[in-house]
VOPA-585920 format. One record per residue: z, y, x of N, C-alpha, C in turn. Coordinates in steps of 0.02 Angstrom, whole numbers, plus 50000, padded with zeros to 5 digits. Layout:
N
ZYXZYXZYX...
//
This chain:
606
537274732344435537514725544421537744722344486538274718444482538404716444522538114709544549537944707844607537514703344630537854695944707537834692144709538124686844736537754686044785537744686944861537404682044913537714678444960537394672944975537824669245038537764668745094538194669545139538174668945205538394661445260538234661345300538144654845336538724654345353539204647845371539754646545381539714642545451540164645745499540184641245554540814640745579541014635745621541694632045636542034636945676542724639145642542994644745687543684642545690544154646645718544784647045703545024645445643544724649945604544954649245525544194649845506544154642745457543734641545415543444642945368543084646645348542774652845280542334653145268542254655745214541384658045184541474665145170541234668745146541234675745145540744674745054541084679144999540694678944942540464686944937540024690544928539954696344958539614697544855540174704044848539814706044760539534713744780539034713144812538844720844819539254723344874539664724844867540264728144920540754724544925540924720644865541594717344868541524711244900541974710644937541844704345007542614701445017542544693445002543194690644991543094683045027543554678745011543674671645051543824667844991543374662944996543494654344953543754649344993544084646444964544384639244976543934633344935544304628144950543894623444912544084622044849544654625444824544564625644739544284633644718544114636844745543744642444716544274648644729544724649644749545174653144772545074657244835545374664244818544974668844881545634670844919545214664944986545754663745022545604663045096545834661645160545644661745209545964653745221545664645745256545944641245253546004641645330546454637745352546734635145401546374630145434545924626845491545824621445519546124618545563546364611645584546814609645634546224606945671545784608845672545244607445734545154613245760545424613345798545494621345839545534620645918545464616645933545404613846001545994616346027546174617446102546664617046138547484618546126547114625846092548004629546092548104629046015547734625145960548004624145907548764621545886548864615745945549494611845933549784611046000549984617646032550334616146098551024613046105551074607646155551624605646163552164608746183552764608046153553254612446164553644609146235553664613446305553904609046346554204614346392554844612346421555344618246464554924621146497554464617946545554184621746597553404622246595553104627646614552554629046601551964624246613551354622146590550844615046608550514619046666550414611646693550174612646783549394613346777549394611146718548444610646726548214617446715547574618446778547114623946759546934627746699546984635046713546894640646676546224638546651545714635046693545084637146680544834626746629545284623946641545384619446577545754616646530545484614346480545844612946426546124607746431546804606746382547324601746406546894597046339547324590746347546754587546289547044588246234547004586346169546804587346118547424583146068548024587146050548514582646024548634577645989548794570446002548894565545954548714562945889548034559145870547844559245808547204563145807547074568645824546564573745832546204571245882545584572945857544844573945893544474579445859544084583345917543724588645909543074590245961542364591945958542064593646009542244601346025542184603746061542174608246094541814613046070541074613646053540654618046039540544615645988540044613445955539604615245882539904604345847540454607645805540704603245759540544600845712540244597345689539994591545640540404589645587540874587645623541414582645575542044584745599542544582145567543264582245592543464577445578543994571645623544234565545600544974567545637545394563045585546134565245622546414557945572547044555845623547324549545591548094553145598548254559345594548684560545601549104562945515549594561445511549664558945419549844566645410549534568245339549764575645303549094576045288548554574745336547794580645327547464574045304546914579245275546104576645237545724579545260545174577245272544644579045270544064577945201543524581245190543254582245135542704587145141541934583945140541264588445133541014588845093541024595545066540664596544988539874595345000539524593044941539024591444960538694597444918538064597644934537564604044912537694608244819537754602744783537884605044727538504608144706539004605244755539714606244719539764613344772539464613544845539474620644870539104625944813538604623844812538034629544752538594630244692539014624944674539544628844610539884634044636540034633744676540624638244726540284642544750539674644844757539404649544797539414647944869539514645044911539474642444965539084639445016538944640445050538444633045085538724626645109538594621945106538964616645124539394617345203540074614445200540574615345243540974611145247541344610845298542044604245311542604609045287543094606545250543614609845241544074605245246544714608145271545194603445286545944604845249546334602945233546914602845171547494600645184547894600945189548534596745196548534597245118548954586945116548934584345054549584587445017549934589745069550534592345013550874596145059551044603145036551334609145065552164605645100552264601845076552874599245109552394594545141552174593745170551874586645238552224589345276552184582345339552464583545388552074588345440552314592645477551724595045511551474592945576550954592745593550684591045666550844594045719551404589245753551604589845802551764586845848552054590245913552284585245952552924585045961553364579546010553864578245997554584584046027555174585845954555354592245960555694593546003555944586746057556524586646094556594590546162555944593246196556034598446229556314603846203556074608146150556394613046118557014612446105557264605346070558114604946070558524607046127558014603146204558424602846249558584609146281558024613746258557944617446285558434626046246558604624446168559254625646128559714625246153559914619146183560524617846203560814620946271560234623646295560354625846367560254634146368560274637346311560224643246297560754648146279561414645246300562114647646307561934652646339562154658646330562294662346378562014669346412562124673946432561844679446440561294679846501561384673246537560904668146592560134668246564560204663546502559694662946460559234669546437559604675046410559294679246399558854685246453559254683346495558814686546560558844683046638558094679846620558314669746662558064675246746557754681346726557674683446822558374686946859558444681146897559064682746936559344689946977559704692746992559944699047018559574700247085559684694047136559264694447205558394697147182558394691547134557554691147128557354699147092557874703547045557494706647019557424715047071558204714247114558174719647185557574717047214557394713947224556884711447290556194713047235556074711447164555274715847145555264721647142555964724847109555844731547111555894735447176556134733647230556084735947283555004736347322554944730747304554274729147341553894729247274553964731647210553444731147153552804734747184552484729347119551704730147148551494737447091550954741247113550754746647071550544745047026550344747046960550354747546903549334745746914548914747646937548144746646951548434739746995548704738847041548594731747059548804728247001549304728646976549694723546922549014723446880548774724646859548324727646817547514721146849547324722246899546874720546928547234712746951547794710046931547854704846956547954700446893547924703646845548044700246777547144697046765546834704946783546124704246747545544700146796545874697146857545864691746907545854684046868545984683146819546184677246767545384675946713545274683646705544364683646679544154678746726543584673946694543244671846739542534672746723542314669646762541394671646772541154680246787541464684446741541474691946746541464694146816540944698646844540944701146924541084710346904541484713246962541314718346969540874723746984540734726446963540204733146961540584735547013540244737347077540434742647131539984746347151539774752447183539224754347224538774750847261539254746447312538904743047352538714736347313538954733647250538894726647253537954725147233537854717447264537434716547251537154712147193537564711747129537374709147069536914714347032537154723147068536794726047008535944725547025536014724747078535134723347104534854718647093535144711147110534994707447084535574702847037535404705646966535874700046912535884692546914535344688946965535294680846919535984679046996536084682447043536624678747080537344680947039537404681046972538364682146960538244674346939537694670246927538124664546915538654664046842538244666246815538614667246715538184662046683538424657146659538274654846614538194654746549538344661646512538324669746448537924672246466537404673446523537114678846534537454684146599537054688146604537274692746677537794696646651538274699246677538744701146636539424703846701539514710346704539674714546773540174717546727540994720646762541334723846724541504729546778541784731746747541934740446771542954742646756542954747846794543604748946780543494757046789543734760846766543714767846790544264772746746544394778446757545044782446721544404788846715544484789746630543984794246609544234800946595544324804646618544434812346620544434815946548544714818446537544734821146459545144829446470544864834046437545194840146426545754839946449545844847046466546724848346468547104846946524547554847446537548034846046589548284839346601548144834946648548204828646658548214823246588547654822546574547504819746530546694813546530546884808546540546134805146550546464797046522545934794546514546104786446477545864780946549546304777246538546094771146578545664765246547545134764346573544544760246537544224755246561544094747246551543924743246558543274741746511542724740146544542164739146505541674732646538541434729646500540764724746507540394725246517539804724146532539124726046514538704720846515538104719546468537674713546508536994716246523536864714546592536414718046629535914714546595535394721446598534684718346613534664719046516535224720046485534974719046409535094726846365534634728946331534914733346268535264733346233535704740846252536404737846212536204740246136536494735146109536584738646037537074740045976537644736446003538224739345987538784738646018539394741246014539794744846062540544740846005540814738446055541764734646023542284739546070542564740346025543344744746064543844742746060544214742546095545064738046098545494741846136546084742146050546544748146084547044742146090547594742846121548214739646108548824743146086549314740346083549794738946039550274744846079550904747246051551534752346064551624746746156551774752746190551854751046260551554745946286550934744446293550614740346313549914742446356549724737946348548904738546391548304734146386547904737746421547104732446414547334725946444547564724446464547794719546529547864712846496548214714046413548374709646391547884706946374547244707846362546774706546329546464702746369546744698546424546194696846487546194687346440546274686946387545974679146381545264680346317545074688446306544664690646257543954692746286544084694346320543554699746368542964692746379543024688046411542444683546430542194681546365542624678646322542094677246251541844681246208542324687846210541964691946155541294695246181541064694946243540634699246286540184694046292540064687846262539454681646285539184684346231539064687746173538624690846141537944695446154537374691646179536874698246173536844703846143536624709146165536714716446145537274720246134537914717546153538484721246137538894722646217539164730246209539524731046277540154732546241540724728846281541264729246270541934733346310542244737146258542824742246289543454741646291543734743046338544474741446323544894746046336545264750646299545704757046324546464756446324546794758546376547284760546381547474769046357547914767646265547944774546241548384778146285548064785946263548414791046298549264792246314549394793846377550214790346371550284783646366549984780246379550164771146396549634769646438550074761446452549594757346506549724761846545548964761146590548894766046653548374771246637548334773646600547994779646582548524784946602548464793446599548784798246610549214798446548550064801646586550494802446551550734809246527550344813446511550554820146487551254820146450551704826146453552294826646408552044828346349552464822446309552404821346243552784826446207552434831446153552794835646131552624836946044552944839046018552804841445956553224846345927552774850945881552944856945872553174857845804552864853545773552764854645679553864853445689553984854645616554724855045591554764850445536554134848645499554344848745442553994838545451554084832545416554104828145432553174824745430552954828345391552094827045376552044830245437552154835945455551934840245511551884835845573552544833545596552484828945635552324821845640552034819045581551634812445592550834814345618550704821845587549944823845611550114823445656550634827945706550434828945770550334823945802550714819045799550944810745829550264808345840550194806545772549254803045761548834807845815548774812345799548094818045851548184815145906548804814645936548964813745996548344809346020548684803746002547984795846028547384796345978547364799545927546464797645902546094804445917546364810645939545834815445979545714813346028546004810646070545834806846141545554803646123545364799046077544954793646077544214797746066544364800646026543644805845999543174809346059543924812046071543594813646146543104809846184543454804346219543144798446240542544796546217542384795346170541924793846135541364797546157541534803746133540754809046148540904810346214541324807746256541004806146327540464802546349540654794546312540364788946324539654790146278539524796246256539064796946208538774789946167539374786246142539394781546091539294784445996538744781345992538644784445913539094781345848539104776445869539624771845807539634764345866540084761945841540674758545855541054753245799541124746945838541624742945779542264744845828542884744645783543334747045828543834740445801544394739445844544874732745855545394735645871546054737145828546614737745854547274733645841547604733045871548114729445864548824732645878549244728745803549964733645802549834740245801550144742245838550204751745829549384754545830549044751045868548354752145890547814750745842548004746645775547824744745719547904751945673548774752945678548664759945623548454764145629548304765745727548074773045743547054771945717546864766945750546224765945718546144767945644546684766445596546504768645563546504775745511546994777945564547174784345559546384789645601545984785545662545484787945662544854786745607544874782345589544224781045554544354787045489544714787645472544904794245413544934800045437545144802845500544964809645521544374808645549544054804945588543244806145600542954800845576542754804945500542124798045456541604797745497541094793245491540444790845528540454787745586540924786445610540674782445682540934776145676541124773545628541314765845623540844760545602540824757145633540424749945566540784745445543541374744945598541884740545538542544742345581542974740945555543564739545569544174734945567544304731245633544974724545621545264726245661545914723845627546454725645615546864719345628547244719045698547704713345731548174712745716548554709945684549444711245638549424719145650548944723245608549324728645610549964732445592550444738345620550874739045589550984744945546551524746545515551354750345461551034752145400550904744945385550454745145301550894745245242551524741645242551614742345198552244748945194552234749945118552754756945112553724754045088554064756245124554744758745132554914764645108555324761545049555454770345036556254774745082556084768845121557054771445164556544776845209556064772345239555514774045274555054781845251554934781145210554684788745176554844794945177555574793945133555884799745127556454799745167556164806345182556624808545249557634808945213557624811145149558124811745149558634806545133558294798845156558734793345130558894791845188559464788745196559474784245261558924778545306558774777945343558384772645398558554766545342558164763645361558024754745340558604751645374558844747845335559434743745355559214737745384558604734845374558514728145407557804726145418557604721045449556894720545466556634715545491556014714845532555804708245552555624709345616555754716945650555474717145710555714714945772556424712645757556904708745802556614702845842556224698345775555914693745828555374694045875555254701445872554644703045948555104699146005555724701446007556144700346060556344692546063556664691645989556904684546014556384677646006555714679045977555454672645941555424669946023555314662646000555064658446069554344657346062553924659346117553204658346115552944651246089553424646846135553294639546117552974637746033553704639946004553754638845943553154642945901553114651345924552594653745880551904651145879551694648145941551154645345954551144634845938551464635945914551424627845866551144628745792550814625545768550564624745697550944619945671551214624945602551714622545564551234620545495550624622445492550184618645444550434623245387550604627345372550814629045307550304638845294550044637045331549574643545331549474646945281548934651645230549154656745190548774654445131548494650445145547814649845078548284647045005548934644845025549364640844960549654645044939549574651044969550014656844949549534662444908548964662144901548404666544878548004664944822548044666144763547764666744707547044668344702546474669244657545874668144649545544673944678546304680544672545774687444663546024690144721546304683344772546574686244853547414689144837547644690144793548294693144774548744686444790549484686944799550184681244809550214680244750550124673744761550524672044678551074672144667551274672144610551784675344562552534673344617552484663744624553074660244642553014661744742552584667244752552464666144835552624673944830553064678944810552964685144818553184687844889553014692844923553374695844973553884692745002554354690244982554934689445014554904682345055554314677145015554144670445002553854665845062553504673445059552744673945117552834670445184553494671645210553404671045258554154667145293554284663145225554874656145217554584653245268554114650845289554064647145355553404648345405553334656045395553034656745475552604662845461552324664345421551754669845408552204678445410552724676545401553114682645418553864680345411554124683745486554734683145506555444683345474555974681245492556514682745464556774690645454556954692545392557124699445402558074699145439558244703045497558844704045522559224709545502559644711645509560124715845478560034722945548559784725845547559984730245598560574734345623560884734845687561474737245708561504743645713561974749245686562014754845696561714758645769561984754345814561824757345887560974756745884560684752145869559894752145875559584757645829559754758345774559524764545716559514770845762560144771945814560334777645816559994779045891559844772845924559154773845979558644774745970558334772245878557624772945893557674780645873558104784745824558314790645794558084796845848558644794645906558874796945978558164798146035557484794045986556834792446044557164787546121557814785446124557674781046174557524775246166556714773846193556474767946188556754764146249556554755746227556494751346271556234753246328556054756346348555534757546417556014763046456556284767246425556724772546436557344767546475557574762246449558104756846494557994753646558557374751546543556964748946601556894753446654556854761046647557044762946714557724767446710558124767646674558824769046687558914762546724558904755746707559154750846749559124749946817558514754646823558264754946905558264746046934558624746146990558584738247018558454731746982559004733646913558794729946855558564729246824557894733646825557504731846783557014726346760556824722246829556374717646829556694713346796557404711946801557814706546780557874709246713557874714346674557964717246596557184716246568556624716046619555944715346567555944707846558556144703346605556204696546588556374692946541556994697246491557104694646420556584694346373555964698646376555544701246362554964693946371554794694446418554284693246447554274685546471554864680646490555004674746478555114672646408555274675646341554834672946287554274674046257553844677246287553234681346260552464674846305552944674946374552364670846392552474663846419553024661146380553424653746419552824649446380552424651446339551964645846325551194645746375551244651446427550544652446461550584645946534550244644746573550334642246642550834648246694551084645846731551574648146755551344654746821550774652646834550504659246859550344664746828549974662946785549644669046724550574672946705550984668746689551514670946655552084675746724551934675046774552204677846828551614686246835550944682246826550574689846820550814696046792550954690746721551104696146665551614701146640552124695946680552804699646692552704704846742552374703946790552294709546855551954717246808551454715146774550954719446762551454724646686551884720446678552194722346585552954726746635553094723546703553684729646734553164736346759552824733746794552414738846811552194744346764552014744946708551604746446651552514751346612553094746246592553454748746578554004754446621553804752746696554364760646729554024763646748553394765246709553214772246725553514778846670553274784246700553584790846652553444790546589553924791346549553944792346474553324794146452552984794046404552614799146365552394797346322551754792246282551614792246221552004787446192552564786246216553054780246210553544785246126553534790846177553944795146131553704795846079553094797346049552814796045977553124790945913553444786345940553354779945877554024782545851554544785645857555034787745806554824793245741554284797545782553934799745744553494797445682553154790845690552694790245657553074782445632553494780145636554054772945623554444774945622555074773345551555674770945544555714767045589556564767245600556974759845634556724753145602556544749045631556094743145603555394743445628555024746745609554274748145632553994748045551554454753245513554154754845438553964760145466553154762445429552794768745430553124774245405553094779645400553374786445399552774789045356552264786145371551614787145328551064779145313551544775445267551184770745250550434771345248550164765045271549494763445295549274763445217549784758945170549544756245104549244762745065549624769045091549294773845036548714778445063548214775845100547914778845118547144776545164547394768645149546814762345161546044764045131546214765645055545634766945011545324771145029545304777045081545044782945127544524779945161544774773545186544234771245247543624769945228543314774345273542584771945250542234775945190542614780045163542604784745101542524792945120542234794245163542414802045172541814805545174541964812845189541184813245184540934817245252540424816245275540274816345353539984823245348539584825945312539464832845313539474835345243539794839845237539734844645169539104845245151538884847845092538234850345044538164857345070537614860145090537424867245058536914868545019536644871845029536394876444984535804873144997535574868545038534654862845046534834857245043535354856045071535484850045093536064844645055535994838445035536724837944998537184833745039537424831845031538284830045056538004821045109538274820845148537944816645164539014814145172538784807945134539564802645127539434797145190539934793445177540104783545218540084781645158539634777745168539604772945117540004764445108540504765845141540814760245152540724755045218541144751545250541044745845294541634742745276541554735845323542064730845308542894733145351543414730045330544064732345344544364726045343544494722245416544554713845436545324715945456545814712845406546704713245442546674706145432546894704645509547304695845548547934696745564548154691245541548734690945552549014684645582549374682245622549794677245653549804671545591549774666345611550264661545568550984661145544551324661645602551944665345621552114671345631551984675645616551794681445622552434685645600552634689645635553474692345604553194699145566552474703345560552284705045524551924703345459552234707245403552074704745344551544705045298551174699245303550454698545268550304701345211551044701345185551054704845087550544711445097550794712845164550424721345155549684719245171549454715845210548724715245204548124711245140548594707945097548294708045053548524712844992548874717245009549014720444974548484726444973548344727345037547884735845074547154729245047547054723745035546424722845044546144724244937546604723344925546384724144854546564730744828546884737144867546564743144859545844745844881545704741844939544944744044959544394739544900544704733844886543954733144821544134735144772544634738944772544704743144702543964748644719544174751944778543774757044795543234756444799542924749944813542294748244816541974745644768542454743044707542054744644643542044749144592542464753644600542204762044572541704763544615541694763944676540874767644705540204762444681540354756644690539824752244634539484758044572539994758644543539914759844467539994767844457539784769344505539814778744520539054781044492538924783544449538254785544437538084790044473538184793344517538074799744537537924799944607537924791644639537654792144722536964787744701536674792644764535904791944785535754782844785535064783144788534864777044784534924774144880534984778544916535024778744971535774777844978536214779844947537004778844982537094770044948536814769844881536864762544853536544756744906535994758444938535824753544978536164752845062536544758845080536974758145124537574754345129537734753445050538344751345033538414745945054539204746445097539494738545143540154737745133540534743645087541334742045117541594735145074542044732745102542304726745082542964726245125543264719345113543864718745168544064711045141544474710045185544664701445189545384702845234545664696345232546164696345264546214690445299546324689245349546134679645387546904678845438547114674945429547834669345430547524666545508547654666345574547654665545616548094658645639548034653345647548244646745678548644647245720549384643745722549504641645785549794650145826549734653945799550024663745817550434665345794550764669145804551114677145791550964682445804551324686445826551254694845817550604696245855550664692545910550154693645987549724686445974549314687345923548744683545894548324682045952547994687545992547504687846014547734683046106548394684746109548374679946162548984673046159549274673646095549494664946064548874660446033548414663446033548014659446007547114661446012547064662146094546464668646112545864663946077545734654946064545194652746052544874655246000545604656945926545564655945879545244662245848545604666345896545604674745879544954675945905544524673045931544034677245980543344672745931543694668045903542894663345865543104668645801543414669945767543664672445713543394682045734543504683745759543144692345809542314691345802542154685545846541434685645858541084684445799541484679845756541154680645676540894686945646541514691645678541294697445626541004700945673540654700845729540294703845772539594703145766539604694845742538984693245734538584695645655539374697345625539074698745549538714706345558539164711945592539144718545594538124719045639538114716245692537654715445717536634714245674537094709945646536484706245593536454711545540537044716645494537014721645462536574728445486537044731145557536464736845592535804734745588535564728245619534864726945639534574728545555534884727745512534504726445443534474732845418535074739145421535104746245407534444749645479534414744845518533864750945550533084748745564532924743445495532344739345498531984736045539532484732145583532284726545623532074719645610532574719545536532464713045512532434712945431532034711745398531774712345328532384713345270532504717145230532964717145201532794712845142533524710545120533494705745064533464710744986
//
């Protein structure tokens, strides 16, 4: 039978309750709708002002609090706003107990057409108007970009000057003296020392580059992993690392996959002919390395965090090696949903797409709340309603404009020459070619951080080819899967960890949770994550209703999945909107945490 419990609700990014039916695990709103809501109390970077030049005020404080809005900082009570569109509204004990809920603030815009909360648009106009030109698109000048690439900084400094922006976090060295004595780092989280090191792995130049946490002096007891995204790195992750790591008992990882970042670049090769052949090989590539890694770090299970490309390969691991997960989220991942241009090999490439606006969106803009978030778009049983289908979704912000793609781009991604592959044909020019890049990606950060990042994203991009070459393999032109995520979601968490013999019987996964976020703005398309989330409670209520597992696999049973709408983001959630993304993470850290302690009888089961 299926059975209802509730869980405690606290003030995050995005505002939720969790209704948990045995396995099946979903999101209410305040009319009963399973949904993820939106709060405009989100403190800093909820409603950033859109302004030409980057804000002068400190990295290490918050700008105040936009027009109309008030918010505390830490542990929120109330929400008051005189700013016109929003309500506020506290269910009181009974009308939560109808809903299954515990009492909560929920917040609403009165009408999907309101105006939205903002500030005033005329920087952005002005800043339209001054966007003539091939100037605009690559604002680092010719002198300036001979003079970095001549004197560029290495790829470990670039690297170490980004993760210079962590604060409170001390290094772990031989000599240092925090590890002797912890109470001098001066953490106000707790003692808390990080590490950097390149981990050696089989084979011929092959090892991962790794960033880790630790908090001294405590037992660890569970372990977070963070892959990133197609050509990227840990680096980006430097506004995640201090909050997600103020958690007791958890040590936190951060990898640069094999062939990216600054990890080792082995030649990327593949042998298979036939088109399945070569998506295996692709995938092995980065999730045997990871495996590897793993039973280095002699880590037993793991919640794992990937984002974009680093989202599908996670979950391309959690299905070739069942058992070492406890949950899995999923950052705008890509590749969920299915293309059939995308599929079959013998049709032509996808004619059009949404991946264009990696390049052109303006940070400014992605990182403004347009108030129109996903919950109006989501029906009772988490599905789009009828008048919000796919195409609907993402009319103003939850997913991007689809563009028409140009023959010449089809026939580069076809060709394997990536973006990164230009960047050093350009040689001199290159610093001035990552700048198109990288002046809209970080024109909404402070102007140092955003000079970091550009250093660390040239650095990172002219090095030697290698796992770069994978994504034609495993993506159509666009960034459609070659092996949709959608058909093969229901796996997770489903496999079986050791065969039966002849004493012994089959020992399965009994399911865990499967968390896909997505941007507000987000030029990836949400359709597919609530689409992948109501194949997994399909799956999780046939194993419900399976007569034939142990009373022991029934009480293991956890899988579920949700999907949560991210504030004020796009594609790069985790650093358009690190407050939102990291209260919204630690939620489910704190959930996964409180689950182990209860599977290994620490704390009384219900």
């Amino acid at each position: 039978m299926l059975k209802c419990t509730t869980h405690p609700v606290t003030t995050t990014s995005v505002i939720n309750t969790r209704l948990k039916l045995g396995p099946l695990v979903g999101r209410l709103d305040s009319s009963g709708s399973n949904s993820t809501i939106a709060s405009p109390n989100l403190g800093p970077t909820l409603l950033s002002p859109a302004a030409p030049t980057p804000p002068t005020v400190s990295p290490c404080g918050p700008p105040p609090p936009p027009p109309g809005i008030t918010y505390t900082p830490a542990s929120v009570s109330s929400i008051h706003t005189t700013a016109p569109g929003l309500q506020t509204r506290e269910f009181t004990a009974e009308e939560a107990y109808a809903r299954r809920y515990k009492p909560m603030i929920m917040v609403s815009h009165s009408s999907r057409d309101s105006s939205p909360v903002s500030v005033s648009q005329a920087p952005r106009e002005e800043r339209r108007a001054n966007s003539r030109g091939i100037g605009s698109w690559f604002p680092l000048g010719y002198k300036e970009a001979v003079s970095q690439w001549w004197s560029s900084l290495t790829p470990s400094t670039a690297e170490r000057n980004v993760l210079g922006y962590v604060p409170y976090l001390k290094e772990a060295t031989t000599s240092s003296p925090e590890l002797s004595n912890p109470t001098t780092l001066n953490d106000p989280h707790g003692n808390r020392i990080w590490r950097s090191a390149v981990v050696q792995l089989s084979g011929k130049n092959r090892a991962l580059n790794e960033f880790s946490i630790e908090r001294v002096g405590e037992e660890e007891e569970e372990t977070l992993v963070i892959l990133h995204g197609y050509g990227a790195g840990l680096g980006f992750f430097y506004k995640n690392f201090e909050p997600l790591s103020r958690l007791p008992g958890w040590k936190l990882y951060a990898l640069d996959m094999l062939g990216m970042g600054n990890s080792a670049r082995p030649p990327f090769k593949i042998t298979a002919k036939d088109q399945k052949g070569k998506i295996e090989q692709s995938e092995n590539w980065f999730v045997d390395s990871l495996e590897e890694w793993r039973k280095i770090k002699k880590i037993e299970n793991f919640t794992l965090l990937g984002h974009s490309l680093g989202g599908y390969l996670a979950v391309s691991y959690a299905i070739k090696y069942p058992g070492r997960l406890n949950k899995l989220i999923l950052a705008s991942p890509v590749g969920i949903p299915a293309d059939p241009y995308a599929v079959n090999a013998d049709m032509p490439e996808p004619m059009d797409s949404t991946v264009a606006n990696e390049f052109t969106a303006d940070q400014e803009e992605t990182t403004t709340h347009h108030g129109n978030g996903s919950a109006s778009n989501v029906s009772a049983d988490g599905s789009l309603n009828s008048e919000n289908k796919k195409d609907k979704v993402g009319a103003k912000g939850t997913e991007g404009p689809r563009r028409p793609m140009p023959g010449w781009f089809t026939w580069l991604w076809d060709a394997n020459v990536s973006p990164f592959s230009i960047v050093r044909m350009t040689g001199p020019l290159g610093p001035r070619f990552v700048s198109g890049w990288t002046s809209r990606r970080f024109n909404h950060l402070p102007r140092d951080e955003a000079q970091a990042l550009h250093d660390y994203s040239y650095a990172l991009f002219r090095q030697r080819g290698s796992g770069e070459y994978a994504l034609p393999y495993l993506l159509a032109p666009g960034a459609y899967a070659r092996s949709p995520v959608i058909n093969r979601i229901q796996k997770v968490g489903r496999q079986t960890i050791r065969p039966a013999t002849e004493t012994t019987p089959a020992v399965r996964e009994a399911g865990y949770p499967v968390v896909m976020m997505y941007g507000e703005n987000d030029w990836m398309d949400v359709a597919g994550g609530f689409a992948a989330k109501q194949k997994i409670l399909r799956t999780c209520e046939k194993a419900l209703l399976d007569g034939n597992r142990t009373a022991e696999e029934r009480e293991r049973e956890n899988g579920g999945a949700e999907v949560k709408v991210i504030p004020a983001a796009g594609h790069h959630l985790y650093l358009d909107n690190p407050e939102g993304f990291n209260r919204a993470v630690t939620r489910e850290m704190k959930e996964t945490q409180g689950w182990m302690r209860k599977m290994r009888g620490l704390i009384p089961r219900v």
